[in-house]
KOLVOTOR-375284 format. One record per residue: residue number from 1; residue in three letters; x, y, z of N, C-alpha, C, O in turn. Coordinates in steps of 0.02 Angstrom, whole numbers. Example, Ala and Ser with C-alpha at 12.3 -4.5 7.8 and 13.67 -1.06 7.14 Angstrom:
2
(1,'ALA',(660,-284,390),(615,-225,390),(660,-165,390),(712,-166,423))
(2,'SER',(642,-112,354),(684,-53,357),(645,2,394),(670,57,402))
This chain:
179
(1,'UNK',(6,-423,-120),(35,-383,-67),(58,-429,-12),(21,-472,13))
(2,'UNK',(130,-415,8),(140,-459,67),(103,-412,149),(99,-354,168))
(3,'UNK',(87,-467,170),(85,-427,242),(121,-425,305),(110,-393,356))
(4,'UNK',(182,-480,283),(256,-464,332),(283,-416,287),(339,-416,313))
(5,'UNK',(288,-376,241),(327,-322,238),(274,-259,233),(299,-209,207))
(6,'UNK',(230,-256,245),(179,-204,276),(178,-179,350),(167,-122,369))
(7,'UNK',(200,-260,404),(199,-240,472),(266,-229,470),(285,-186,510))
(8,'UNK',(325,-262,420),(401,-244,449),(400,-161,439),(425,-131,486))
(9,'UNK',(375,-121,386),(355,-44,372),(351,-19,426),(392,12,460))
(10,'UNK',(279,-39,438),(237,-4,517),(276,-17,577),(265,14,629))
(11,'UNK',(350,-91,567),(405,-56,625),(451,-32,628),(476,-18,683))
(12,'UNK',(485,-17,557),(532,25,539),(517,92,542),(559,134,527))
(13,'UNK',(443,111,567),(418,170,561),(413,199,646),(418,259,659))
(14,'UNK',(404,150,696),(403,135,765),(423,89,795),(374,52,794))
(15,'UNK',(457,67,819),(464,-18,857),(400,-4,887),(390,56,898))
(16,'UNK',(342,-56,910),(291,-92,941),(299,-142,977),(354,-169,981))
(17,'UNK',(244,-166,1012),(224,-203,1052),(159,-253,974),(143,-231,919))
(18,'UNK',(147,-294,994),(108,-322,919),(47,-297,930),(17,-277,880))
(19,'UNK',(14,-290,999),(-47,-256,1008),(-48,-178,1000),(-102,-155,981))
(20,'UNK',(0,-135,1012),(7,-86,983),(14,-59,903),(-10,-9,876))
(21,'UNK',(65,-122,871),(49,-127,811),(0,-123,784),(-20,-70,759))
(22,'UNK',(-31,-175,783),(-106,-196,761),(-146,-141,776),(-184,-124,730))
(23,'UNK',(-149,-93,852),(-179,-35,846),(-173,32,786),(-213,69,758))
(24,'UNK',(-104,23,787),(-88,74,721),(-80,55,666),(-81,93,618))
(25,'UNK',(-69,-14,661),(-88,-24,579),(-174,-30,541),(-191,-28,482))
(26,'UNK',(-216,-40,610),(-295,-9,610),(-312,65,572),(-348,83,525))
(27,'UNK',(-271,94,615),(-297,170,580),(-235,212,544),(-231,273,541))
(28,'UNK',(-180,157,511),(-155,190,449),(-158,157,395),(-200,168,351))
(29,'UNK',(-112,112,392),(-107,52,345),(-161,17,301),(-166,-4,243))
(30,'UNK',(-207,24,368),(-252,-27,370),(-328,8,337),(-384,-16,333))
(31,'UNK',(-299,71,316),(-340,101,255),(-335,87,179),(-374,113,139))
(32,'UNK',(-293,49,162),(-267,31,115),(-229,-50,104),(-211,-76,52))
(33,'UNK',(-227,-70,157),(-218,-128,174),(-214,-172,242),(-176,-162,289))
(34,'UNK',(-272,-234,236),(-299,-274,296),(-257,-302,304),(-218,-323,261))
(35,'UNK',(-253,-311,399),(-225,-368,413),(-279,-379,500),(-306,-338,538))
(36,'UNK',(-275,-426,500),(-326,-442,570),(-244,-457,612),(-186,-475,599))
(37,'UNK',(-294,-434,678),(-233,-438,736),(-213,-523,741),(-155,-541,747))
(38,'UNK',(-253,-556,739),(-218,-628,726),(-144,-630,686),(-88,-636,712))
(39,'UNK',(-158,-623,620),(-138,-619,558),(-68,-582,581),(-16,-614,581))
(40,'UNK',(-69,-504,602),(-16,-467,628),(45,-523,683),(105,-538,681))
(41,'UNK',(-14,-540,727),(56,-589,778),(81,-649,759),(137,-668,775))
(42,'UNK',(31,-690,716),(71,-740,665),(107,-710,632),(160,-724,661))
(43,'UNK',(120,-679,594),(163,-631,562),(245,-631,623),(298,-661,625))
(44,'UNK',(216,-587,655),(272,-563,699),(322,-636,721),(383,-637,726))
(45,'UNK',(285,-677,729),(324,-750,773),(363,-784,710),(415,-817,715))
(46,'UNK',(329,-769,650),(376,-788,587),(434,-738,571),(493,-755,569))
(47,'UNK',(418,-695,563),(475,-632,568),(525,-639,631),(582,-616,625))
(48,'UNK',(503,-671,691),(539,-683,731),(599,-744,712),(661,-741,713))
(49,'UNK',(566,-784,700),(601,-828,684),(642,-844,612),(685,-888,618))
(50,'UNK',(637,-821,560),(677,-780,511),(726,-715,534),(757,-689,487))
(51,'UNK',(733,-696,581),(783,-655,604),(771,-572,576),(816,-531,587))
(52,'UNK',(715,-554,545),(689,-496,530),(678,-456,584),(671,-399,562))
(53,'UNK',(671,-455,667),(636,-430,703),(663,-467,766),(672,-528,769))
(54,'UNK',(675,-425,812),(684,-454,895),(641,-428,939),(607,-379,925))
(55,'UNK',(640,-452,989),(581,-421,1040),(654,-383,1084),(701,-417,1104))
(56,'UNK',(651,-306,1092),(710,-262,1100),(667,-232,1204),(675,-184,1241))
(57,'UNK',(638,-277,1206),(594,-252,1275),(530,-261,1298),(491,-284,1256))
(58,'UNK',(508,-248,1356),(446,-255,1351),(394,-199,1387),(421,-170,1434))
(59,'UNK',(341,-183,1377),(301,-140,1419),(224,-129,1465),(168,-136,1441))
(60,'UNK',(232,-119,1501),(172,-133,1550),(115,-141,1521),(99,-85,1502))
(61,'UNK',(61,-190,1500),(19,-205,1478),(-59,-162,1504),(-62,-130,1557))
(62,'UNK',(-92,-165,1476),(-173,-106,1506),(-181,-157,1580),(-175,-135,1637))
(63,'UNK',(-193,-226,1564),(-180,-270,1637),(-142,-267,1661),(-88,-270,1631))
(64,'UNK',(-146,-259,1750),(-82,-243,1796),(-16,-302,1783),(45,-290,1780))
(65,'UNK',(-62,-390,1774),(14,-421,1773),(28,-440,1708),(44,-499,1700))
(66,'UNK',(27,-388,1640),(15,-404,1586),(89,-367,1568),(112,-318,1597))
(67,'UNK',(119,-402,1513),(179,-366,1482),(163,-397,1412),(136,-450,1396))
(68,'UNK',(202,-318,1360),(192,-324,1293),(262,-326,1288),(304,-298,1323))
(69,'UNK',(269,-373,1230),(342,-374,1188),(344,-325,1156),(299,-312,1116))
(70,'UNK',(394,-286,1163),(415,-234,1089),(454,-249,1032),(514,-252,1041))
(71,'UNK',(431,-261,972),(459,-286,904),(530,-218,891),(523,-165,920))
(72,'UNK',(573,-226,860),(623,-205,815),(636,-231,754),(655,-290,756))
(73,'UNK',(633,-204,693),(663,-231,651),(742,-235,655),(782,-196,681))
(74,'UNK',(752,-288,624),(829,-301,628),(884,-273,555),(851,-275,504))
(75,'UNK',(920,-262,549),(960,-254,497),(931,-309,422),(924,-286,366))
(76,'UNK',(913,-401,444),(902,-414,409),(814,-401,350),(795,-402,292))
(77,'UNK',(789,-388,421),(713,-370,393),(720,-300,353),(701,-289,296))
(78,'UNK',(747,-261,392),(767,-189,314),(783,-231,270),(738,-269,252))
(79,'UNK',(828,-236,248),(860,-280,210),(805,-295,152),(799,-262,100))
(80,'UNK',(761,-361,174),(713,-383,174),(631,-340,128),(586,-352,87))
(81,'UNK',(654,-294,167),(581,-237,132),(634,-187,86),(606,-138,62))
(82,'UNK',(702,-193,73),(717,-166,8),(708,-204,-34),(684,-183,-86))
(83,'UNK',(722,-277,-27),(723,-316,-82),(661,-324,-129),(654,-328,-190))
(84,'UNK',(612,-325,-71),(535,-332,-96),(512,-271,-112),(458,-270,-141))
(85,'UNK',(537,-222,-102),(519,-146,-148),(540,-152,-228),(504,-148,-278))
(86,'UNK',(613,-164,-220),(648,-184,-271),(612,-226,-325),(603,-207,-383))
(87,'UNK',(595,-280,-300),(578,-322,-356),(518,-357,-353),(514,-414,-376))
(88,'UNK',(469,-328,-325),(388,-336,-325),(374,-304,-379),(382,-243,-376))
(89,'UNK',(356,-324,-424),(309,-274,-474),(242,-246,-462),(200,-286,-443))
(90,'UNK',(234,-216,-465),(163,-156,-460),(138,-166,-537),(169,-164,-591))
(91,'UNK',(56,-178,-515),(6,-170,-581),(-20,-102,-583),(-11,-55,-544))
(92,'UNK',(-54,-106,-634),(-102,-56,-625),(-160,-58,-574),(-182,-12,-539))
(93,'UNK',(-185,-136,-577),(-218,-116,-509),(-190,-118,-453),(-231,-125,-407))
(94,'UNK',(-132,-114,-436),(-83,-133,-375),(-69,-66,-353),(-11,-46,-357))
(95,'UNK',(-125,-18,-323),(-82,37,-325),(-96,27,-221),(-65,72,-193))
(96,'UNK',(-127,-11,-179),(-116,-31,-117),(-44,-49,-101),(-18,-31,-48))
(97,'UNK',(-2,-99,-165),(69,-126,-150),(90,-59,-150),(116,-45,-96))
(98,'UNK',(88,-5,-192),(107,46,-199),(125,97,-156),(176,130,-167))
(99,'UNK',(90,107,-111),(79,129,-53),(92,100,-14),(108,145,25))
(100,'UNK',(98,69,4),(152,26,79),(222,35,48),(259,70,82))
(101,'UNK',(264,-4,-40),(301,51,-39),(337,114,-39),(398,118,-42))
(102,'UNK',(297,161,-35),(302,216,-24),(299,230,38),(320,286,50))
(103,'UNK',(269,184,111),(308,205,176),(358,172,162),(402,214,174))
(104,'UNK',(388,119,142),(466,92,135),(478,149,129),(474,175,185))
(105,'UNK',(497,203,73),(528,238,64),(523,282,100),(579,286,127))
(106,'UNK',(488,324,123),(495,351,209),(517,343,269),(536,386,308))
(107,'UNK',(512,261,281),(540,226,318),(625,233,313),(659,267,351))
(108,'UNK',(646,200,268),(724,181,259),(759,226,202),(819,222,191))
(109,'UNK',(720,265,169),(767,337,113),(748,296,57),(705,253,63))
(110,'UNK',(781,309,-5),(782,308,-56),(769,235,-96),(823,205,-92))
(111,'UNK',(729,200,-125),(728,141,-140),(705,141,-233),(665,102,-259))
(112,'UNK',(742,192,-267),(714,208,-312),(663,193,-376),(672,177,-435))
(113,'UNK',(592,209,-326),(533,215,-340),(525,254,-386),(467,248,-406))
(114,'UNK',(554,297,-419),(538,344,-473),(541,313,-528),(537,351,-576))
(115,'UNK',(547,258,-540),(560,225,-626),(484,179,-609),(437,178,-649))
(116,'UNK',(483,151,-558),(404,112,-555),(346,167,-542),(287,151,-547))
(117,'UNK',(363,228,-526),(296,253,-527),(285,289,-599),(229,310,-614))
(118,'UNK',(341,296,-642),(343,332,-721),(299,266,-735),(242,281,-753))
(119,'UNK',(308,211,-732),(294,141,-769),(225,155,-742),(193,159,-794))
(120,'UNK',(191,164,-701),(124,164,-686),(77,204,-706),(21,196,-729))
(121,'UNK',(137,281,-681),(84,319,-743),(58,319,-820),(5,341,-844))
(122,'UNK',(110,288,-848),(103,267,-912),(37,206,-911),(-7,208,-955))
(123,'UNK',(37,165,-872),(-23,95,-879),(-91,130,-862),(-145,111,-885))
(124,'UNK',(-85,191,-813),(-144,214,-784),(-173,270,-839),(-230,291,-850))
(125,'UNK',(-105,284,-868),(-154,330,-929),(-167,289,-981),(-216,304,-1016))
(126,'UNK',(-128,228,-1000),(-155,176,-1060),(-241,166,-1032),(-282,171,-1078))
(127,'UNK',(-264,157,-979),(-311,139,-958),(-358,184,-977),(-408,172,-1011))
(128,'UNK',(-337,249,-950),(-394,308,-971),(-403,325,-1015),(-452,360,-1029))
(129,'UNK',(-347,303,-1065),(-372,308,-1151),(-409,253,-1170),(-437,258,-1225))
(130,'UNK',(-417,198,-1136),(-463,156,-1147),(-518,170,-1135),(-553,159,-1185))
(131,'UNK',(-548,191,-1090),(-616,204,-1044),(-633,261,-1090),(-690,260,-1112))
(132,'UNK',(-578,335,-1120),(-611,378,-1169),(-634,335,-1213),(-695,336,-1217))
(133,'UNK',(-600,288,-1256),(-628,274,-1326),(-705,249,-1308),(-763,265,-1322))
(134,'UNK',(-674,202,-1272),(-770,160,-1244),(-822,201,-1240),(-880,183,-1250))
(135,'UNK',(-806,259,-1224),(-837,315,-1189),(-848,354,-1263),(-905,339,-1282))
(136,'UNK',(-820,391,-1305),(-819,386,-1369),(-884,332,-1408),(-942,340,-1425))
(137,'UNK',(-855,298,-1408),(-885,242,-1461),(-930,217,-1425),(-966,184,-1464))
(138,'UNK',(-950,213,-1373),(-1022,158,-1332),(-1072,225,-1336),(-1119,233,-1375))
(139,'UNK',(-1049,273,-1284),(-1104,309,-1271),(-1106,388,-1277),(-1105,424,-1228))
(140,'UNK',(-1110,413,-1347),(-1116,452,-1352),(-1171,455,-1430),(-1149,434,-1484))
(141,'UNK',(-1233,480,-1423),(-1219,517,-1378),(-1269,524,-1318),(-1329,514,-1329))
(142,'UNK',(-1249,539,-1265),(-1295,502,-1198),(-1352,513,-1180),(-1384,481,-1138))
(143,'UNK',(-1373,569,-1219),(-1441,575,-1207),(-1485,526,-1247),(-1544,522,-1231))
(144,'UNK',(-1454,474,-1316),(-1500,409,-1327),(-1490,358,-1302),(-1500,306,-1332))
(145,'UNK',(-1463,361,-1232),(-1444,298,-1190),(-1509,266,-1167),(-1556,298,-1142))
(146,'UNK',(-1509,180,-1181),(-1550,165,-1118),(-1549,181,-1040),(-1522,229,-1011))
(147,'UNK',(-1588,129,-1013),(-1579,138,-946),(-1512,95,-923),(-1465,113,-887))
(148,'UNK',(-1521,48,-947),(-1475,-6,-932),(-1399,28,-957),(-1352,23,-917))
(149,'UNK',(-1392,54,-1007),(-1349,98,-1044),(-1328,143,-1012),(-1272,154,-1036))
(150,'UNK',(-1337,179,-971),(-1351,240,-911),(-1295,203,-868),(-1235,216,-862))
(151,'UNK',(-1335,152,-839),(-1289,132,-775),(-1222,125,-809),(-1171,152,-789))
(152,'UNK',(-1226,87,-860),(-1141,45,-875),(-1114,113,-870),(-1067,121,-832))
(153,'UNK',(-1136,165,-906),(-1100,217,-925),(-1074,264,-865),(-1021,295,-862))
(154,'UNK',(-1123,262,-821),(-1095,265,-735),(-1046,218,-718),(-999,248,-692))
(155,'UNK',(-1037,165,-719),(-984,147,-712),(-921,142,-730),(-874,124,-695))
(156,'UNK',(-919,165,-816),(-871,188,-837),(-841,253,-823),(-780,258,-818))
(157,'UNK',(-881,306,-816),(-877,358,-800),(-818,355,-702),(-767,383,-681))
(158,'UNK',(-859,314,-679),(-806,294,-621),(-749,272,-629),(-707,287,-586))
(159,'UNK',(-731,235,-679),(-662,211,-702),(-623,282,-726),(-567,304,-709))
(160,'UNK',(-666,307,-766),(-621,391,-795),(-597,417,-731),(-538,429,-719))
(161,'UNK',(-643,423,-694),(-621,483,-625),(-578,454,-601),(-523,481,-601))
(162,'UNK',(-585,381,-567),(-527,358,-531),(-462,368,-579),(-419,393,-543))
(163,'UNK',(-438,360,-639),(-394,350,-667),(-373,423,-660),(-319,437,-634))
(164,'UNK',(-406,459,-678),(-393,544,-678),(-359,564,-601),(-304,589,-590))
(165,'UNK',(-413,546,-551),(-381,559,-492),(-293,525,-480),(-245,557,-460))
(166,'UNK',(-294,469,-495),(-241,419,-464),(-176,456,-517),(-118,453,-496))
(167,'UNK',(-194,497,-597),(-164,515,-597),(-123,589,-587),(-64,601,-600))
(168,'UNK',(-176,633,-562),(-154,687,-539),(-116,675,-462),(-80,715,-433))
(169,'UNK',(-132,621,-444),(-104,615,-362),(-17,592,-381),(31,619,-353))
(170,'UNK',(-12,540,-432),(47,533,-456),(87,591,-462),(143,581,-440))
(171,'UNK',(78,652,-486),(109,682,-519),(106,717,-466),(129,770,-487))
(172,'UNK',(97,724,-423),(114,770,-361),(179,744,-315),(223,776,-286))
(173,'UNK',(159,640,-326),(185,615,-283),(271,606,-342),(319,571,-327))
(174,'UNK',(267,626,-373),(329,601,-440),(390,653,-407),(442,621,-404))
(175,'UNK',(397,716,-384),(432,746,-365),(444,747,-294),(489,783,-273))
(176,'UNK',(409,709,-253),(431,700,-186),(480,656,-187),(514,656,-137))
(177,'UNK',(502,596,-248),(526,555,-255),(609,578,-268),(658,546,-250))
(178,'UNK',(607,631,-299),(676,662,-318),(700,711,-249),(755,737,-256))
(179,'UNK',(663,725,-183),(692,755,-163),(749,760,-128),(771,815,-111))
């Protein structure tokens, strides 16, 4: 996952100040993907200087003689987070990249995500036919499980659900994609 095209998202979504950023990429983004406020303003001064982003103003800081820069993305930084929508590949476990592109696509319209999320659902159900067979063939049937046997099988059992969940959420999220 990059994390200059996570914060260029979170300013195509708002122009910011980097400390404001960093406040809202805390309690959105930043559920699904870290970045420490360090990390965010190094970021920003590189994006600055690659031409992704200008400081478009500034605003009164919580300190009286304090002023915040406000970030913009620029024409080239869109640009920039199509390309890397475009041609980042997503794993199966990549479903965090996944989700940041999917604010791209909220952000800037259409980046057509509907052929990479068909491709995922397909890896995420290869998966859950994996975890059945195991599940099948290891432990059944579970009432002659060890103890030790028990747990693994709890943990497989966690792989089923997540896979199940991630793919019923797909299939909700598959037609927002066409709208």
């Amino acid at each position: 996952m990059s994390t200059p095209h996570a914060i260029l998202i979170s300013l195509l979504e708002q122009p910011s100040s980097g400390y404001d950023l960093a406040r809202r990429f805390d309690r959105s983004m930043g559920y699904f993907w870290r970045a420490t406020h360090q990390q965010i303003y190094r970021e920003l001064g590189r994006m600055l200087q690659q031409g992704w982003v200008a400081v478009v103003g500034e605003t009164a800081g919580e300190a009286a003689a304090s002023r915040k820069k406000v970030y913009q993305v620029l024409p080239a930084g869109r640009a920039e987070v199509a390309r890397w929508v475009r041609e980042t590949v997503t794993d199966v476990d990549g479903r965090n990249v996944f989700l940041i592109k999917l604010r791209a696509e909220a952000a800037i319209g259409p980046l057509g995500l509907d052929a990479e999320l068909a491709r995922l659902i397909g890896l995420h159900r290869e998966r859950l036919q994996t975890y059945l067979d195991i599940e099948q063939r290891d432990f059944t049937p579970a009432d002659a499980l060890t103890p030790a046997q028990r747990v693994q099988y709890a943990i497989l059992k966690g792989g089923i659900v997540s896979e199940r969940a991630w793919l019923a959420w797909a299939e909700e999220v598959g037609p927002l994609l066409h709208a």
